[in-house]
N, C-alpha and C positions, 0 to 999 in steps of 0.2 A: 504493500500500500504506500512506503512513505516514496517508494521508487518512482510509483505511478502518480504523486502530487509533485514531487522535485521535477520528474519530466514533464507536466506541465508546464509551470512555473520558468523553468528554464525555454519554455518554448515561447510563452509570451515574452517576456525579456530578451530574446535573440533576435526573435521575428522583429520586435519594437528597435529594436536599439542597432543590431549590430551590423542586418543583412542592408549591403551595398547592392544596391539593384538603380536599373532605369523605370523611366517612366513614359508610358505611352498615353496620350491623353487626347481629345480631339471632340467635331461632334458629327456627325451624318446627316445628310442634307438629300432631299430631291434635286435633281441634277436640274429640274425645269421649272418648278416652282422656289426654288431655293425655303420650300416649309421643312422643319425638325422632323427626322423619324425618330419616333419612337419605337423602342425592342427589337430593333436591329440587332443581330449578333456577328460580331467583332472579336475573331478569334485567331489565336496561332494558328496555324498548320499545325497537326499531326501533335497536339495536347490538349490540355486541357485549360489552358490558361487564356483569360478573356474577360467580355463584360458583355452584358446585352447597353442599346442606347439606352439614355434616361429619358424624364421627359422632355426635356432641352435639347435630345438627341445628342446630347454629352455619353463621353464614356472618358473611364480612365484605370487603370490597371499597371502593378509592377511587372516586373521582368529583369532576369540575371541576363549580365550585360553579355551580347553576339549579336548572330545573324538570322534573321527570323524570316518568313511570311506570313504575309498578315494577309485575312480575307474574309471582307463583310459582305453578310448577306443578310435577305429580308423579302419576305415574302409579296410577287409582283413587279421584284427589279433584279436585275443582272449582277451577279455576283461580283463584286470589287477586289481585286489582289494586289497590293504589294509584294515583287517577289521578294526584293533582297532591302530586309528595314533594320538597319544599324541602332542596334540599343549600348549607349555608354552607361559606366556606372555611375550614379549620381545626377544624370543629364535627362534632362525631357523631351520628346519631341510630340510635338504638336501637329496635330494630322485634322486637313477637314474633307470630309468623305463625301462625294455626290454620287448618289445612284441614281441610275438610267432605269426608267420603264420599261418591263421587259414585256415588250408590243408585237411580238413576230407573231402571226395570225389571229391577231386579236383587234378587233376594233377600240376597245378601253380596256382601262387596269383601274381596278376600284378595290383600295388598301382601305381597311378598316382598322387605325391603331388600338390595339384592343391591350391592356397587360394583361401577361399570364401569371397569377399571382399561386401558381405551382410552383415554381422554380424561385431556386437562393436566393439569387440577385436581386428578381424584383422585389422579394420582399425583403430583403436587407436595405432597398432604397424607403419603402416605405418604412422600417423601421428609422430610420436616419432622420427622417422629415417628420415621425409623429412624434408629439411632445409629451407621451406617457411612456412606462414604463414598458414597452414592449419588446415580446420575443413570439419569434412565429416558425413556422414548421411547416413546408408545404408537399403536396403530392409526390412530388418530383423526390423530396428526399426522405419521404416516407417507403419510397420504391427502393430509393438506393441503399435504404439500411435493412430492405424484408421486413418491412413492420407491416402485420397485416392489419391492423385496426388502428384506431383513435389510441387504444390506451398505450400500443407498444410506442405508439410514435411520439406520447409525451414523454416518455421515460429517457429520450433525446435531449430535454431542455431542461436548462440550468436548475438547481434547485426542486425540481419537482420527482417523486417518485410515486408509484401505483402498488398499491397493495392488493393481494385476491385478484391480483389482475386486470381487476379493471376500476381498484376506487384510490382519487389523487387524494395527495398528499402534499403541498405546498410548501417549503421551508420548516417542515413540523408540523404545519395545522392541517387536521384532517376535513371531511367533511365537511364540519358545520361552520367551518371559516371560509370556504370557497363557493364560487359562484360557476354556473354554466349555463350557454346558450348555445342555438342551434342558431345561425346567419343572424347574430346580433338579437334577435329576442328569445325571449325566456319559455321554458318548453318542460314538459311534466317529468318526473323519473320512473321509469318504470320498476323501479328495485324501492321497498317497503321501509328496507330498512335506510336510504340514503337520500339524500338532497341532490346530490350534484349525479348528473347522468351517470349511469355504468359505461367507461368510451366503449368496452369492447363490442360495442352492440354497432359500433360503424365501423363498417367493413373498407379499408383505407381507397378503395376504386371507390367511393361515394364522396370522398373529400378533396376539397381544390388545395384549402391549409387549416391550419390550429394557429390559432391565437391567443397567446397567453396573455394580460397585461395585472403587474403585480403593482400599479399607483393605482387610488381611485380618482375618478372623476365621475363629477355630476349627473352625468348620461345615463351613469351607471348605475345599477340597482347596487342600496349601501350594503348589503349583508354578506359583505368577505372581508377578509384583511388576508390571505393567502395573497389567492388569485384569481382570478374572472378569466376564463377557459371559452372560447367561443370556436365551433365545428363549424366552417364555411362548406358549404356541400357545393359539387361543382357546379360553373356557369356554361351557359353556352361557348363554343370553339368561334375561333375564327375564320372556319373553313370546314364543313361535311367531312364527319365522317361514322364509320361504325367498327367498332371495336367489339371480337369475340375472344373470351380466355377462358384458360383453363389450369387446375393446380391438384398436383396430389403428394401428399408426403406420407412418410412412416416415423413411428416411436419405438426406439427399442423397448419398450414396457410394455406395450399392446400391441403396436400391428403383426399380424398373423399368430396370436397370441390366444390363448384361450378366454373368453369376455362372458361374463355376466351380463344378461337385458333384462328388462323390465319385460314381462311377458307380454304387456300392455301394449307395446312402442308397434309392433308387428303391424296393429292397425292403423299408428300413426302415419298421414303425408308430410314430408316435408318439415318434419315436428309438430304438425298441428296436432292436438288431443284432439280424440272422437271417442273414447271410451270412458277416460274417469268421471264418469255422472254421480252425484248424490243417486240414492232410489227414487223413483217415482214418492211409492208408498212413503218413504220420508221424510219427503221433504213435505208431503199432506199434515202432518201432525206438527202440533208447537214444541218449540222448544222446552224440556222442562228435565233439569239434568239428575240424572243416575234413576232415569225411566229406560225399562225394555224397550228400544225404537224398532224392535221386530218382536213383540208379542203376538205370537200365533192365535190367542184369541182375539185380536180383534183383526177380523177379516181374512182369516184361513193360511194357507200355507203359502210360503214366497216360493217363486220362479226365477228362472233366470230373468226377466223381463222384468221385476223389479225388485232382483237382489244385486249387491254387487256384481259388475261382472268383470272384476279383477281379481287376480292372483296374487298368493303371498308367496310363490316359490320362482325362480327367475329362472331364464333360460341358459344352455350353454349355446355359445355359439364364437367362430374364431373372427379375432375384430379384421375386419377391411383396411386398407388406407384410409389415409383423411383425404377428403376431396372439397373442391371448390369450383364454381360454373360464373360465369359474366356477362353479361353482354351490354357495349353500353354505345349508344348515338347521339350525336350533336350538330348540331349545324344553325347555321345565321341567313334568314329568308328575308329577303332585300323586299322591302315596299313603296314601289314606285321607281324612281330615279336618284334618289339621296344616299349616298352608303351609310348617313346618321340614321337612315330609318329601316325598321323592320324588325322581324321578329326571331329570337333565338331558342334553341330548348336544346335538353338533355334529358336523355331516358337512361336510364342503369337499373339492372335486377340482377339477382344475386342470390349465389344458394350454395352453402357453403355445410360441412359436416365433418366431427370428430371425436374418435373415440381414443380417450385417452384410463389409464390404471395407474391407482397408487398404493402402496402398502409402505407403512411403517410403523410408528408407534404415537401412540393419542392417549395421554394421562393428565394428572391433577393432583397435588400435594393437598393435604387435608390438614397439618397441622404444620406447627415449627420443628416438631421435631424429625419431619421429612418421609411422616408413612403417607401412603399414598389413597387419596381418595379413592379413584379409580386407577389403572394400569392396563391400557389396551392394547394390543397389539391389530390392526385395521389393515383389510383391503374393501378401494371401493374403485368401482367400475363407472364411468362417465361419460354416455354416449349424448354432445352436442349437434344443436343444428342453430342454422342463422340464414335468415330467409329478409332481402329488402330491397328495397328498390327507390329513386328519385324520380319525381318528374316537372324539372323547373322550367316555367316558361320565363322570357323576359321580352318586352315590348319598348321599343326605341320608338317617336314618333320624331324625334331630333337628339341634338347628341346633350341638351341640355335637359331632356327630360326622358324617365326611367321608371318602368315598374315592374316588380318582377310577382313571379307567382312558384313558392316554392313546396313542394311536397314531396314529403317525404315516410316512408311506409319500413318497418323495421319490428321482427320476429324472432326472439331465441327462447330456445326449448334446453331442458339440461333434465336428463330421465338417468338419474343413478342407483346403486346400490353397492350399500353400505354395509359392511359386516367386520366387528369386534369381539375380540375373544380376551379374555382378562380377570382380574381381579376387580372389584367394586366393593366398597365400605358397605353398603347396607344388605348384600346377601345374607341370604341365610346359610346358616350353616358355614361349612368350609369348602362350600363350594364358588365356585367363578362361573362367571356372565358370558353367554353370546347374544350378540342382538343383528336385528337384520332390518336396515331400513328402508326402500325402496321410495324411492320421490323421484317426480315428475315437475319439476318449474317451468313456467310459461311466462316470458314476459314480453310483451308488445308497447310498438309508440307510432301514435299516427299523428304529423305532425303537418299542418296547412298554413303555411305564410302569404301575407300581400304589402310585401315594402317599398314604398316610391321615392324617386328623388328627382326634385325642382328644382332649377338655377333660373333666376328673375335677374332685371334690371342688371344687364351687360356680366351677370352672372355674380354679381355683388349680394344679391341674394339666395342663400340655398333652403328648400326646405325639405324637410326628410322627415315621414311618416311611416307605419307601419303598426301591421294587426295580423294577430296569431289564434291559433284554437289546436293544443293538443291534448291529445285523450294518450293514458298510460293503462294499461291492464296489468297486474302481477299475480297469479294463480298459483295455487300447488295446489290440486286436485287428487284427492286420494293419496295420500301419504301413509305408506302400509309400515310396522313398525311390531315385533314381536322383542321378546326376550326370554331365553333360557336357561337352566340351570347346569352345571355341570361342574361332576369332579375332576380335576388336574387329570388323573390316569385316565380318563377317556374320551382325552382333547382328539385324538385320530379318529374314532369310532362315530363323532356326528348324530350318536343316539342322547339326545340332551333332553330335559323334562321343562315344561313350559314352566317361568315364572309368576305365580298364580298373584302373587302376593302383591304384588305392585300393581294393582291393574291400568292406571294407565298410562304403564309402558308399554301395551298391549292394543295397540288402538289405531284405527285410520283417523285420518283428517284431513281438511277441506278450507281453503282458505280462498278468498279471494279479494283483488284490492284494486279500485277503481279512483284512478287521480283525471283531472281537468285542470288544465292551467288556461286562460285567458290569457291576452295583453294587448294592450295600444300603446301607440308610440307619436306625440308630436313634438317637433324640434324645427326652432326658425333660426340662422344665423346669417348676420349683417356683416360686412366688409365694409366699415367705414376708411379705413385707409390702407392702398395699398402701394407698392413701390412700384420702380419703372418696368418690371418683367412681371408685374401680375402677383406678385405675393403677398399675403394678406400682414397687413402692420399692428391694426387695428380689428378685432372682432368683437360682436356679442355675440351669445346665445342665447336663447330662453327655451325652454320645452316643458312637458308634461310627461308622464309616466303614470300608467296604469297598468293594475295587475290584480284577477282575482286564481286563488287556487284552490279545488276542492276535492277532500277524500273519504270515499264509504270504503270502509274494512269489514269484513265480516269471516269470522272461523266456525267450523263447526269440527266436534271431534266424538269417535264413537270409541267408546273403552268394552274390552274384549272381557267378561266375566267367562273363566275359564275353569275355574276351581272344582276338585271332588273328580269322581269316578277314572274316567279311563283316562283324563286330561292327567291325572299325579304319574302314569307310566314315562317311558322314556320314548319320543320318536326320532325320523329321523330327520334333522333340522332340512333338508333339502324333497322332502316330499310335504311339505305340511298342508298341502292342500288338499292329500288325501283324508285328513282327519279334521281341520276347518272349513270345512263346506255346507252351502245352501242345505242337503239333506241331513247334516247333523243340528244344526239349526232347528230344521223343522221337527227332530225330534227329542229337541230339548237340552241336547247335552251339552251346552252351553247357552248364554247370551247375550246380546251387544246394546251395552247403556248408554245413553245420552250419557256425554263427556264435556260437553258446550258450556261455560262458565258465563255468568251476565257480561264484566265486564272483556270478553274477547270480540264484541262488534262497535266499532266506534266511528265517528266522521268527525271532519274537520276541516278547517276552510283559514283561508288567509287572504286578505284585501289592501292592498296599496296604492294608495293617490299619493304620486310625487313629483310637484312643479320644482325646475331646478332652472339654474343662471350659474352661467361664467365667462369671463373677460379676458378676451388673451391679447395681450401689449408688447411692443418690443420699451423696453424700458433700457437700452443701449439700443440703439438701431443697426442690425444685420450681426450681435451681439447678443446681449441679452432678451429672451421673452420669458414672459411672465405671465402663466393662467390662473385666476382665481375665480373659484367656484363655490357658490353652495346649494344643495342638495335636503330637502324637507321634506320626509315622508310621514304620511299618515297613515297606521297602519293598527288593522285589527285581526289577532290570532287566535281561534278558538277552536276546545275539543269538546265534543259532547260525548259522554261515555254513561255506564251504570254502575255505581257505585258497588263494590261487592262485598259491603255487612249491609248496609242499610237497603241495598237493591231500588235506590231512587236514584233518579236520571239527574245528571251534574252536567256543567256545562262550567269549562275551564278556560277565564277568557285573559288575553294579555294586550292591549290597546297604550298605543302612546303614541306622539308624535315628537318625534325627532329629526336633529339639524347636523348635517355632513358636512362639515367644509372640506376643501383642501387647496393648496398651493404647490403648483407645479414649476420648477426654472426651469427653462433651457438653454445651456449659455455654450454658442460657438464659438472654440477656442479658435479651431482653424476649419480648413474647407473640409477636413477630415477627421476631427477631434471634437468631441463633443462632451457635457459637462452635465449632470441631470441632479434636480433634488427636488423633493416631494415630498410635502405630510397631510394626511389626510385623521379624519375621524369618522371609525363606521360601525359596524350593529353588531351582533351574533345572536341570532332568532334559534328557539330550538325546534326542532325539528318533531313532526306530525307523528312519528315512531317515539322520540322522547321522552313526548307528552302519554303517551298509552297506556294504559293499568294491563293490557293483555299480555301473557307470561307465553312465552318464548325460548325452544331448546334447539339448539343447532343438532345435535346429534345426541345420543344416547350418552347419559354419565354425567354429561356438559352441564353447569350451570342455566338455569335458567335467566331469561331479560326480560326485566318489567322496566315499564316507564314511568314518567315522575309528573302527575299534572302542576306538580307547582312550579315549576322551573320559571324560574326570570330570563329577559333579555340582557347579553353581555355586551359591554361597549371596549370599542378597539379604536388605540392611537397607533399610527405608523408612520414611521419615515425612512427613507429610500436615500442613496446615494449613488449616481454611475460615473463612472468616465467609459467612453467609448470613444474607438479608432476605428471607423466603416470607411474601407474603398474600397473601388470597384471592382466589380467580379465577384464582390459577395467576400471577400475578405473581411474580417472582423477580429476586434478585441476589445475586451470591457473586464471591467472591473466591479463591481459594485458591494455595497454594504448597506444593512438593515437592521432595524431596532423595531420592538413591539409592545406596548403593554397592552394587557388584555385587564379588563376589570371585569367581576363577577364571570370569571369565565364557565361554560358548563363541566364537567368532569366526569368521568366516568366512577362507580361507588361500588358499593356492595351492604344489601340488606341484609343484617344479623338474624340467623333464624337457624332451627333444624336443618331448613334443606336454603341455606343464605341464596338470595338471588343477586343478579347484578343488578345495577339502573344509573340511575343521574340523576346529578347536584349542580346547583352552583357554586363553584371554590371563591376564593376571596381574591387573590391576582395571579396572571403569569405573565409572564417575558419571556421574547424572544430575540434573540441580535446573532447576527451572521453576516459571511461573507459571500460573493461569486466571482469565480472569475471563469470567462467565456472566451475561448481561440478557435477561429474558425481560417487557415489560409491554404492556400497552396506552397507547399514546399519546395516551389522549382526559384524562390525567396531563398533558400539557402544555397542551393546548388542546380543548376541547370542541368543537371542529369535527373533530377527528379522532381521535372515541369508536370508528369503526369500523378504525380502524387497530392491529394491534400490531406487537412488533419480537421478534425471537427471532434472538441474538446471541452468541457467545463468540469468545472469542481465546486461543491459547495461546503462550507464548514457552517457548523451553527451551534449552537449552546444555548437551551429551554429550560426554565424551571418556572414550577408552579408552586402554588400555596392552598391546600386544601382547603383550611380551617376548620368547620365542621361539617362537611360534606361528607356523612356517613365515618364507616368503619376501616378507613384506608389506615394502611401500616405503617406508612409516612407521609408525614404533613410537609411536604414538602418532594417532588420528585421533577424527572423530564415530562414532555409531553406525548401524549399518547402518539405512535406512529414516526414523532422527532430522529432522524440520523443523525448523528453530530459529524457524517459526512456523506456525501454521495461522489462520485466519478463516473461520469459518461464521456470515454474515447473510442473514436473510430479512424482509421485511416483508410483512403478510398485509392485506388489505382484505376485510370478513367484514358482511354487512348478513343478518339473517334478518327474515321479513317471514312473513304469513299463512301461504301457500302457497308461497311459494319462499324458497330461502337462493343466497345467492351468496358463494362465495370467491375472493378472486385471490394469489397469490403469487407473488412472485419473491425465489427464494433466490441466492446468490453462494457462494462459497468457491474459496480460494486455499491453496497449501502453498509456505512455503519449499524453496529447494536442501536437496536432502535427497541424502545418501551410497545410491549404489545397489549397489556391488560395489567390492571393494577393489583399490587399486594393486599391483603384484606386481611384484620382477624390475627394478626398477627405475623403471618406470611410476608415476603417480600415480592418485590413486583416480579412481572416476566415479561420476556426482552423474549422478541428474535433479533436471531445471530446473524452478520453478514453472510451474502450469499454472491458468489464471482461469477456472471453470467460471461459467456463470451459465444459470438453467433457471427457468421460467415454467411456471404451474399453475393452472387453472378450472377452478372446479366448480361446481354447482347443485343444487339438489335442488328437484324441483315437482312438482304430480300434486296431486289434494284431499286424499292423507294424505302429501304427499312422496314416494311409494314409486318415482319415477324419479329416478334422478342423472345426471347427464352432465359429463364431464371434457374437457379439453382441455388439454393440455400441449406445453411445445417445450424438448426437453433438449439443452445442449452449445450454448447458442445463441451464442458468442464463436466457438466452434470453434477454438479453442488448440491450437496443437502441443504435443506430445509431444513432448519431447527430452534425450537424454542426451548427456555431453560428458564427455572425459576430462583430468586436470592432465596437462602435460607436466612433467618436471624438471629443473632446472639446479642439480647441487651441493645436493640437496635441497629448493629451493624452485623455485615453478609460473615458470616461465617460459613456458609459453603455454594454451590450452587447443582441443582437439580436437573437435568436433562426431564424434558418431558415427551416433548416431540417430536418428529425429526421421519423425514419423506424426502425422496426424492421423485423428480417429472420425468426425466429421462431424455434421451437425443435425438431429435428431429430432427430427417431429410427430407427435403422436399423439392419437387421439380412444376415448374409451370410453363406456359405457351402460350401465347397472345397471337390475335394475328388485326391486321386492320383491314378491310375489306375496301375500305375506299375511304 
């Protein structure tokens, strides 16, 4: 680790300081009209070192001093070449480009400058020009590192890492510190337990970039202090086409491997459930719990037709490859005579599936003196799917006005099973536990945008509006769940006797969870002074902000009365279907109780009106600017649930309104050196899952999660620091540093009881302060032999503590923050040659996270921490064919194959006197080959 922060380190400070290179700089022009092109691309011969034009049709890029060829090109004019273009060290030359119309049997050429906000460059230009805190991520380099989704291709950028795979993590603050949106407005989560989207649910062919921005401003909805995350899904091309792919990889853990199924899935398409239904006859009767919900007397004997018609025994069957399908179209339909007018769209669909195995070990310490709660040893089988598609139109009626219309449609299914074998505190006897879980998740998001943009009065005025509607579903439908008995000597034999005694560990259940988010969007800004090329000196803004969000949850759970007669025998864990079925039901030898608790159905709603204003100045002219903003929401939070002593309906409400400022500098030191500071003040709302009294077991043994309806809202101060060195070509370097205090923050707890649960508090304050440093260049800056290499590098260090006070039964009043690294490292180095007809990429990225706090000590206990984990993943690609139009990939992820593991503090008198292993799995190594082709 210290090798891989000193190589950093030493890379910023060499690139900055030491490499002697020249400079090519220059702008691109139309040979006839003498107007600026823009995105022109300006490149060596036979490397990879270059710049697309800017808007000014500027470009500028180093180079170790020789003899080069240069050759611009851009789509509708004649390729430009300088053959032989002398670069000294230290010396500049200045080039002005005229491209010729390239007219040979064409009556017109009609260029539409469009950015492609996929690729480095341009967004390292927008990142240079905006005046917030931003870092961005686009398609282009989501392809070159094999990220196939949203969450792989955050784990890229500075500061941020994903937990579970797909939930961020920000500088240390999880969840309820961060924000996400889908094209700039706000959009439901499909996932129960989380605020901020699950990324993995976008499949990276649906995204143009990611935008991270860690300052706030007024625009913005105040309820983060992390980061505000926004998924731009793509826009229309600039040119027809249609694009078919294809992907299939293998895991040494499962593929051709022996795999457990859900016997259920057989019927599923696509992942969609068609089988796990409540019964008819069930769902006919009310709720009213540790009632027979199949009493044979009333209304005779059940059928398959309205009994279960799921299985509690799973199938064998040998896993397949993982596979993945595409297809995606775009084009821009000219209306009329104007190339500013007409209409654009992209279609993309997508169907993607995988089955991945884990086994290791899953436990829990019980005391300080290190016995163990439970002790499991786990394999669980995990067959994925992911089913989605876009479909955005955009309508130009000139180039100053815009409206798009964006939808988007998005499907994942996760049907596993789960089986532990171990030790458990509350058996009877001296015997040990198996259990067998089998779940089915479904979670869907339908998501419909309409966002326009007006330039009035010589463009002096902009206005930007926009209105949303998405609907979120998250289901686990029949969740099948046994537990067994058995003595140590006949762990191989599989003859185990059902656990009568718990009944309901014995139980299906039925959950479903329906969100709606709303939002409108009005925003007007003025240019009252601008300088002699059009930039703005002077602005206001004024806007408005609306937001409603609303959630019906509802569980239902039927506990397995198993006890007496032939049920005390031993069977055998893998046929249980022949002795839990419809006709032993009907003749009594068992029964199934209502298990459904008052308080497990609840709803909840969240409403925000926020008009905001801010003022951006140059306060040095072509120097200093200066934005101030503030930001007033009015906002109302409430949960309605059932009390569960007094069984009367509550209604838990949290209303306030509150005022955001913040101040943003941006002070240009030079044309390529830039200077940032920022402090803002914002919210932390808890979240609709927080609030909930319904009790919640991830897996068998595991603690149970209740919510807390009294939770308060927490207020967060933040300040920012950067320097940044951005030229051309997407070359970068930055610095920056951060501070936080959190007041009343929420905290994660633990309820003292026989069977303690988790839930949440508010603690009294936390901090946080860190650093980042971000190198992004090409290496042909050190040595001209290796013009085709670049390096794309950051590191974050940070240091969190918190202060409980009296937020429950935690073991220390004081610790890190939940999810917190005190480092992350993401490197990758890329080897990139394009040539006539073929391009070649190679990359191998790395990253690592320090011990990071995973759940807190309670009761005596010390906290538990997972342990770093050193990922490192290999990525090729090509592109060939006489217009390119085939790609082929090849990638190998998880290629270290690192455990997974978590461990617990033990205490003595307060301090660690040893530490526990508890957990500990590993995923395994993935190759994977894919095919693209373009059809036209």
């Amino acid at each position: 680790m210290k090798r891989a922060i000193s190589f950093v380190i030493f890379t910023l400070i060499y690139t900055s300081t030491f490499a002697q290179n020249g400079t090519i700089k220059g702008i691109v022009k139309d040979k006839s009209t003498f107007e600026s092109i823009f995105g022109a691309n300006v490149l060596i011969v036979d490397s990879a070192i270059g710049a697309p034009s800017g808007i000014d049709g500027d470009f500028q890029f180093e180079v170790a001093p020789g003899i080069y060829k240069l050759r611009v090109s851009y789509i509708g004019y004649a390729p430009f070449t300088i053959e032989e273009l002398e670069i000294v060290a230290e010396e500049e030359v200045n080039l002005t480009i005229q491209l010729e119309a390239n007219d040979i049997g064409l009556e017109e050429i009609v260029v539409v400058a469009k950015a492609n906000r996929e690729i480095a460059s341009i967004l390292t230009i927008q990142r240079k020009k905006s005046d917030l805190f931003l870092q961005n991520i686009g398609a282009r380099e989501l392809s070159r590192v094999g990220a196939g989704d949203a969450a792989e291709g955050l784990k890229k950028v500075a500061g941020l890492a994903v937990q579970g795979s797909r939930f961020l993590v920000v500088r240390g603050l999880g969840d309820r510190y961060n924000s996400s949106t889908l094209n700039g407005m706000p959009v439901a989560s499909p996932n129960p337990d989380r605020r901020v989207l699950p990324f993995d649910i976008f499949p990276s062919n649906v995204i143009q970039n990611i935008s991270v921005v860690k300052s706030f401003t007024p625009s913005s909805y105040g309820n983060f202090s992390g980061a505000a995350v926004d998924i731009a899904t793509k826009d229309y091309p600039g040119e027809r086409f249609l694009n078919i792919g294809f992907s299939a990889s293998a895991n040494t853990q499962s593929t051709f491997k022996d795999f457990s199924f859900d016997n259920s899935q057989q019927h599923d398409s696509f992942g969609f459930n068609k089988t796990r239904k409540t019964p008819r006859r069930v769902l006919e009767q009310d709720i009213n719990p540790n009632i027979n919900v199949f009493d044979t007397d009333k209304g005779g004997e059940y059928t398959d037709s309205n009994f279960f018609n799921t299985k509690f025994d799973p199938v064998q069957r040998t896993a397949p490859v993982n596979s993945s399908y595409n297809v995606t179209y775009g084009d821009f339909m000219p209306i009329g005579d104007g190339e500013d007018k007409g209409l654009g769209i992209v279609l993309n669909t997508n169907f993607g599936e995988g089955f991945n195995f884990q086994n290791g070990r899953i436990s829990a310490v019980q005391n300080p003196q290190g016995d163990f709660r439970n002790d499991f040893q786990f394999d669980e089988y995990n067959y994925s799917t992911n089913v989605s598609g876009i479909a955005n139109l955009t309508f130009k009626w000139t180039e100053n006005h815009e409206i798009r219309f964006n939808n988007l449609y998005t499907h994942l299914s996760e049907n596993s099973v789960l089986e532990t074998w171990g030790s458990f505190f509350d058996a009877p006897g001296d015997n040990d536990v198996y259990s067998r879980r089998i779940a089915y998740k479904d979670y869907e998001l339908l998501a419909n945008q309409a966002i326009g943009e007006h330039k009035l009065m010589r463009q002096r005025l902009t206005i930007n509006w926009g209105a949303s509607i998405s609907k979120a579903n998250a289901n686990e439908p029949d969740r099948r769940q046994l537990a067994f008995l058995y003595d140590p000597e006949d762990l191989e034999t599989f003859n185990y006797r059902l656990n009568v005694q718990d009944r309901a560990e014995n139980h299906r259940l039925f959950t479903n969870l329906k969100d709606e988010e709303s939002a409108a969007s009005l925003a007007a800004k003025y240019s009252f002074k601008q300088d002699d090329e059009g930039l703005d000196l002077l602005t206001l803004r004024l806007g408005v902000d609306y937001r409603t969000k609303t959630r019906n949850y509802f569980l239902r759970q039927f506990n397995y009365g198993l006890g007496g007669g032939a049920f005390n025998n031993s069977f055998d864990i893998y046929a249980i279907d022949d002795f839990i079925n419809i006709n032993a039901l009907n003749n009594r030898d068992y029964n199934i109780n209502e298990g459904t608790q008052v308080q497990d159905t609840y709803s909840a709603e969240l409403e925000i009106i926020a008009p905001f204003i801010d003022v951006k100045f140059d306060a040095i002219p072509n120097k200093l600017s200066l934005n101030l903003g503030l930001r007033i929401e009015d906002a109302t939070q409430f949960i309605n649930y059932t009390d569960p002593v007094t069984t009367q309906p509550i209604r838990s409400t949290i209303k306030e309104t509150e005022f955001f400022p913040s101040v943003i500098a941006k002070y240009n030191i030079s044309e390529d050196k830039i200077g940032r500071l920022s402090f803002s003040r914002t919210i932390s709302r808890p979240d609709f899952r927080e609030l909930a009294l319904f009790e919640y077991r991830e897996n068998f043994g595991a603690f149970r999660t209740v919510g807390n309806p009294s939770l308060e809202n927490g207020i967060n101060y933040n300040i920012d620091l950067r320097f940044e060195k951005i030229s051309q070509g997407g070359n970068l370097i930055a610095v920056g540093a951060f501070a936080k205090v959190l007041d009343n923050p929420i905290v994660q707890t633990v309820v003292a009881g026989s069977n303690p649960l988790k839930s949440f508090a508010n603690g009294d304050q936390a901090t946080v302060v860190g650093m980042e440093l971000e190198v992004r260049q090409n290496l042909g800056l050190w040595a001209e032999s290796l013009n085709n290499f670049s390096l794309n590098s950051n590191l974050s260090i940070l240091e969190s503590k918190i202060k409980i006070g009296d937020a429950g039964t935690a073991s220390n009043s004081t610790r890190r923050l939940e999810g917190a690294s005190p480092f992350l490292l993401n490197t990758d180095v890329t080897y990139t040659n394009f040539t006539t007809n073929m391009d070649y990429e190679f990359t191998l990225a790395y990253n690592v996270f320090g011990r990071r706090l995973s759940n807190i000590g309670a009761l005596g206990l010390g906290d538990i921490f997972e342990l770093p984990v050193n990922t490192l993943n290999f990525n090729a690609s090509t592109s060939f064919g006489k217009d390119q139009q085939f790609k082929a990939q090849f990638y190998v992820k998880n290629i270290l194959n690192s455990s997974f593991r978590i461990e617990q503090e033990l205490l003595e008198n307060g301090d660690v006197e040893r530490k526990e292993k508890l957990n500990s799995f590993k995923k395994g190594v993935t190759l994977g080959l894919g095919l693209s082709y373009t059809i036209f």
